[in-house]
C-alpha positions in Angstrom: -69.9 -29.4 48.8 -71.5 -26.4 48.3 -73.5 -25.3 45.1 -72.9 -21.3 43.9 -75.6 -20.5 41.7 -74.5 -17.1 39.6 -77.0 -15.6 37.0 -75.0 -13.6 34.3 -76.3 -11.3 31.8 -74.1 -9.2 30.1 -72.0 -8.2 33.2 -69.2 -9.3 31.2 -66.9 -5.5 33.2 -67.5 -7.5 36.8 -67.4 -11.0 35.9 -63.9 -11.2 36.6 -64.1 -9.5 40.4 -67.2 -12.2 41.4 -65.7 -15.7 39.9 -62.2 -14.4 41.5 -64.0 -14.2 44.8 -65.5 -17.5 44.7 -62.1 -18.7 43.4 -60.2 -17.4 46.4 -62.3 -18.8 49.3 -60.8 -20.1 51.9 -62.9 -23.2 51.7 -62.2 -25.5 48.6 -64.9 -27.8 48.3 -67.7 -26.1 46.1 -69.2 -25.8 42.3 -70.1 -22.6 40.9 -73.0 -22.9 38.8 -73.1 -20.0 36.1 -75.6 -19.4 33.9 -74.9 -17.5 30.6 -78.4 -15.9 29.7 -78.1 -15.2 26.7 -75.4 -12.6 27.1 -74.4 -10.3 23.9 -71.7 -8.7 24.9 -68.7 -11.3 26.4 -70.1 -12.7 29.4 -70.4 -16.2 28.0 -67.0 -16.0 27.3 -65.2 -15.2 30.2 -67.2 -18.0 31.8 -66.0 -20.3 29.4 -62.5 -19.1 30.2 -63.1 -19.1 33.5 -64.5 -22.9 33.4 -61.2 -24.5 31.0 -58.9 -23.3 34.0 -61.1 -24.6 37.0 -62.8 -27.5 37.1 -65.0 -26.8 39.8 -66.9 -24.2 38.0 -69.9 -25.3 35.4 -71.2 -23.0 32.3 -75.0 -23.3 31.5 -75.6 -21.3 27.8 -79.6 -20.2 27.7 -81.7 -18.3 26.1 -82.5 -14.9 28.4 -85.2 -15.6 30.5 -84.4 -13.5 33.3 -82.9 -13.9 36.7 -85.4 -16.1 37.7 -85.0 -18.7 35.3 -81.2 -18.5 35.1 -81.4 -19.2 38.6 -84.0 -21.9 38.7 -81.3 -23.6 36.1 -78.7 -23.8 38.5 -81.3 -24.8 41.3 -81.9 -27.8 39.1 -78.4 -28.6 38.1 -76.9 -28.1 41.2 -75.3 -31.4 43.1 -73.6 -29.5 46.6 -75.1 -30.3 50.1 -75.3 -26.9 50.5 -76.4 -24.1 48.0 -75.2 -20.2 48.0 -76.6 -17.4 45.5 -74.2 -14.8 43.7 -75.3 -12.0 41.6 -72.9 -11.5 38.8 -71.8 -8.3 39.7 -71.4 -8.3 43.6 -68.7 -10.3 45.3 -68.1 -12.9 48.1 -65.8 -11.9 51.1 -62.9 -14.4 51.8 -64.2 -16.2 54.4 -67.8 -16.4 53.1 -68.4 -20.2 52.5 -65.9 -21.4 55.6 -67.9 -19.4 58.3 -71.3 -20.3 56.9 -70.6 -24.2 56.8 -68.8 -23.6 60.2 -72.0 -22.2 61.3 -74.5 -24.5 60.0 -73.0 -27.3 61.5 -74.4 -26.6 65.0 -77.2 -28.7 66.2 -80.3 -28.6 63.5 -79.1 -25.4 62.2 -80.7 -25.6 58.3 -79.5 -21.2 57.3 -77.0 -19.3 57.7 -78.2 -15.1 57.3 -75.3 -12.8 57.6 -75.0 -9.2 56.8 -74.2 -7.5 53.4 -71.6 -4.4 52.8 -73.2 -1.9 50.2 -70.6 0.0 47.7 -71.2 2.1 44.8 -73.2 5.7 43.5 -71.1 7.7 45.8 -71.7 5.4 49.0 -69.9 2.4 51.1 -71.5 0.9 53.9 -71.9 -2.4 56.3 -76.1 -3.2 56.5 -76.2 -4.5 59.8 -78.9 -6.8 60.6 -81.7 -5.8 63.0 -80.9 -9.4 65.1 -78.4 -9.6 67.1 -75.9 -13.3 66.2 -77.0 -16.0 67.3 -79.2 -19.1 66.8 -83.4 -19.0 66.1 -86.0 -21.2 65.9 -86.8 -20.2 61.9 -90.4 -19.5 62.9 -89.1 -16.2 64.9 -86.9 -15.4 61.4 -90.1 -15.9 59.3 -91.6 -13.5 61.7 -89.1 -10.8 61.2 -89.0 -11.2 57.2 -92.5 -11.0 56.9 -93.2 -7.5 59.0 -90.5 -6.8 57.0 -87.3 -6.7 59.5 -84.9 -9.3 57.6 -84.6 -8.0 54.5 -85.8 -11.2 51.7 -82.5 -11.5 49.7 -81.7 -15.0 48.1 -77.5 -14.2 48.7 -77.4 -13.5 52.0 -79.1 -17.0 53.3 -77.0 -20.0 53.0 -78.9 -23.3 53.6 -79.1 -26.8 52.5 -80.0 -27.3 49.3 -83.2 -29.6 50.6 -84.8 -26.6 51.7 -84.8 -25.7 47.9 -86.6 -29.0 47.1 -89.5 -28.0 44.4 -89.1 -24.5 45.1 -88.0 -22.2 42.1 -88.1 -18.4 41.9 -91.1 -16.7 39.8 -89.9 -16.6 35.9 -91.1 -13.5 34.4 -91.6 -11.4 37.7 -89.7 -8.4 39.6 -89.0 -8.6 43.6 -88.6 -12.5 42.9 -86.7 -12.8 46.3 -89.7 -11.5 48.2 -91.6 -14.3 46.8 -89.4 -17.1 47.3 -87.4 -17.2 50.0 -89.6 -17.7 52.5 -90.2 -21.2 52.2 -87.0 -22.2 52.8 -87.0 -20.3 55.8 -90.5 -21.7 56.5 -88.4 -25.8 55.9 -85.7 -24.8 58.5 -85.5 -26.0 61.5 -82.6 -23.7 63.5 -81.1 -20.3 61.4 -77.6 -19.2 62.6 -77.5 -15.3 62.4 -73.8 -13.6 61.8 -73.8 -10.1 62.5 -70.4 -10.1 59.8 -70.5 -8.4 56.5 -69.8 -11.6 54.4 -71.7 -10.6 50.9 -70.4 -7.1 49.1 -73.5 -5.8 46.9 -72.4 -3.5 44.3 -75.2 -0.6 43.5 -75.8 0.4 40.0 -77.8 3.1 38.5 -79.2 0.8 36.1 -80.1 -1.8 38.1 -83.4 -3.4 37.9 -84.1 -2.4 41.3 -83.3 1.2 40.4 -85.2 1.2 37.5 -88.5 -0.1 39.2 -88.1 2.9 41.7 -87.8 5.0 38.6 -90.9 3.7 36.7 -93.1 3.3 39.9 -93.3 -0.5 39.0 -91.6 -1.3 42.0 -94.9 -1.2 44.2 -96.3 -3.7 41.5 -94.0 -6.0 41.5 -93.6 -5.5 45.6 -97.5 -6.4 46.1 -97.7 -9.4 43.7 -94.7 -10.7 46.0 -96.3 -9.3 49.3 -99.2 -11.0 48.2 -97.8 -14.3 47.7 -96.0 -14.2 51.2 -99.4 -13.1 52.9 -101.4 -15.9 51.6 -99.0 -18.6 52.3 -98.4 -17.6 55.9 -102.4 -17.2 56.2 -102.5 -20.4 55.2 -99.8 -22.2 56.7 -99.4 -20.6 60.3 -102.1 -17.9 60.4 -100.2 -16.8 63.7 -97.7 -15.3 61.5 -99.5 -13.6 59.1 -100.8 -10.4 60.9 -96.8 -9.8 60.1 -97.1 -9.5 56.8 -100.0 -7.5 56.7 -98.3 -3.9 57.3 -95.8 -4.3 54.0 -98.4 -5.7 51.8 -101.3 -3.0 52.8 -98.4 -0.4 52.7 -97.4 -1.4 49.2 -101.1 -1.9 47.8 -101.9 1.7 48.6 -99.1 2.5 46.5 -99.5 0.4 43.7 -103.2 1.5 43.4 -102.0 5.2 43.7 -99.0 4.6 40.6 -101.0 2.5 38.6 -102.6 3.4 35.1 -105.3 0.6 35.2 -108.4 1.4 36.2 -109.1 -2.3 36.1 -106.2 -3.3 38.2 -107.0 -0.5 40.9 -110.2 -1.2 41.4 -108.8 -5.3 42.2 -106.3 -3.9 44.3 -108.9 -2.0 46.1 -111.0 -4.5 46.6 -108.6 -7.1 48.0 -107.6 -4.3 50.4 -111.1 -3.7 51.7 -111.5 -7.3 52.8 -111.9 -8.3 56.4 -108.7 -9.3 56.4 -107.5 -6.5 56.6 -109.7 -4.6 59.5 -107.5 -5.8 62.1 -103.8 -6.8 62.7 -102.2 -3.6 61.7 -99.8 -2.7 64.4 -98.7 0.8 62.6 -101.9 3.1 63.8 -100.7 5.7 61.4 -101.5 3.2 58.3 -104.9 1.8 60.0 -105.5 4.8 59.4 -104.8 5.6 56.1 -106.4 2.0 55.3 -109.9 2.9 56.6 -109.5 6.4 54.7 -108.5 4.5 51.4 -111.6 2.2 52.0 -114.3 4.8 52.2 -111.7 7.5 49.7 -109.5 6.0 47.7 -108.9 8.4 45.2 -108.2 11.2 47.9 -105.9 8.5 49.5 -104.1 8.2 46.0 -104.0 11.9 45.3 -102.3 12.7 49.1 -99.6 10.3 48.4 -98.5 11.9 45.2 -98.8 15.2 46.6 -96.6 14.1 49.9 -94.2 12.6 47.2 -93.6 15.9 45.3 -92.9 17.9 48.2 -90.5 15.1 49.4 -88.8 15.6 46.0 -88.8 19.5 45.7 -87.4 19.1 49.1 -84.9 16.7 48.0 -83.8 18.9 45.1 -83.4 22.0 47.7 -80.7 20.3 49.7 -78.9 18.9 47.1 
């Protein structure tokens, strides 16, 4: 069986659209695990609805904690061999769950990563992945999601639930995925790869990923999970590391250059200045801008904004 864990929070105008697609799977045998969290408008109740005319699917009332939390609840409640992640307002192809338990049956094969089709503000398109199908020891995947070249999303890897073993997603935080999902990848032994659109991710102005962008608390939220990544994979297989080094050092410019804290950016500066961080870098442009941040780091911050605003005039121009 498989386990579909689905945090809902008032998305009570697509509920219908994701349960449907879960419903109409060509594969039968799964649970879908949603978690009310603490909804006010009538999410909880078109669950409820949803749950007295299927039996497979299982209604969890909280108080809101989050995505993080609403998930970690399904994580603990789930029972399938297998588990799959659904955010409440994107959608499942068809064929989702039959050709990622078709695929995960090949010898020591623990993931499944296929691609995701984008729709929504004024676009529609397929996000191909940057590995071409086929099977990988998960030490080259955790490779490629730590420079990043994967991208870290919980709904686009389908594994066995063991991988999830004592491993729940950062309650409170932004950019949760970033932090998590890695040591699953890190417990697999074999990761199928299907180059096939099988997720739909529906874009949203008011998403919390757009927002973050908006507010500039995106790089925050990006280096705390950066940061966690980096410091397991130094610690675990130190060979890998030097991969995550570019995204993290990238982002901690950033957040030190966005943030209000004087406090904060003089810790982020610090970290950054470690020797650590003097080699391991393959992007020469940001060695670079590292060593000029260590010795400059106000001058550093103040380029970046000014790059920024011309990028945005610029923007403005064409539109």
């Amino acid at each position: 069986m498989v386990s579909i864990i689905m945090p809902v929070y008032n998305m009570a105008d697509y509920l219908d659209r994701a349960v449907d697609s879960v419903i109409s799977q060509t594969y039968a045998d799964w649970e879908l695990i949603a978690i009310d969290d603490g909804s006010s408008d009538d999410s909880g109740k078109k669950l409820d609805d949803w749950a007295s005319r299927d039996a497979r699917i299982r209604v969890f009332h909280t108080e809101n904690g989050g995505l993080s939390a609403a998930r970690n609840v399904g994580l603990k409640n789930m029972s399938g061999e297998f588990v799959q992640f659904l955010d409440s307002d994107d959608w499942f192809a068809p064929t989702l769950l039959e050709e990622a338990v078709s695929a995960i049956k090949g010898p020591d094969v623990d993931m499944v990563i296929f691609d995701a089709y984008y729709e929504g503000m004024g676009v529609s398109f397929h996000e191909q992945s940057p590995v071409s199908a086929g099977i990988y020891d998960s030490r080259v995947i955790l490779r490629l999601l730590a420079y990043p070249t994967i991208p870290p999303y919980a709904w686009n890897k389908f594994c066995r639930s063991s991988l999830y073993r004592d491993v729940f997603f950062p309650e409170g935080e932004k950019w949760e995925d970033v932090g998590t999902t890695f040591y699953p990848v890190f417990r697999a032994r074999k990761i199928a790869v299907l180059d096939k659109p099988l997720y739909y991710y529906r874009q949203r102005t008011d998403s919390i990923t757009k927002k973050s962008a908006e507010d500039n608390s995106i790089y925050k939220w990006r280096f705390i999970q950066y940061r966690k990544r980096y410091e397991f994979l130094k610690q675990h297989i130190p060979e890998i590391a030097d991969a995550a080094k570019t995204s993290l050092v990238n982002c901690g410019i950033r957040y030190y250059t966005y943030c209000d804290s004087p406090e904060t950016r003089r810790e982020v500066h610090r970290y950054l200045c470690s020797k650590d961080f003097t080699h391991g870098i393959t992007d020469k442009k940001l060695s670079v801008i590292l060593a000029g941040f260590v010795l400059f780091p106000f001058a550093v911050a103040w380029y970046i904004k000014v790059r920024r605003s011309k990028q945005k005039s610029c923007d403005k121009r064409e539109a």
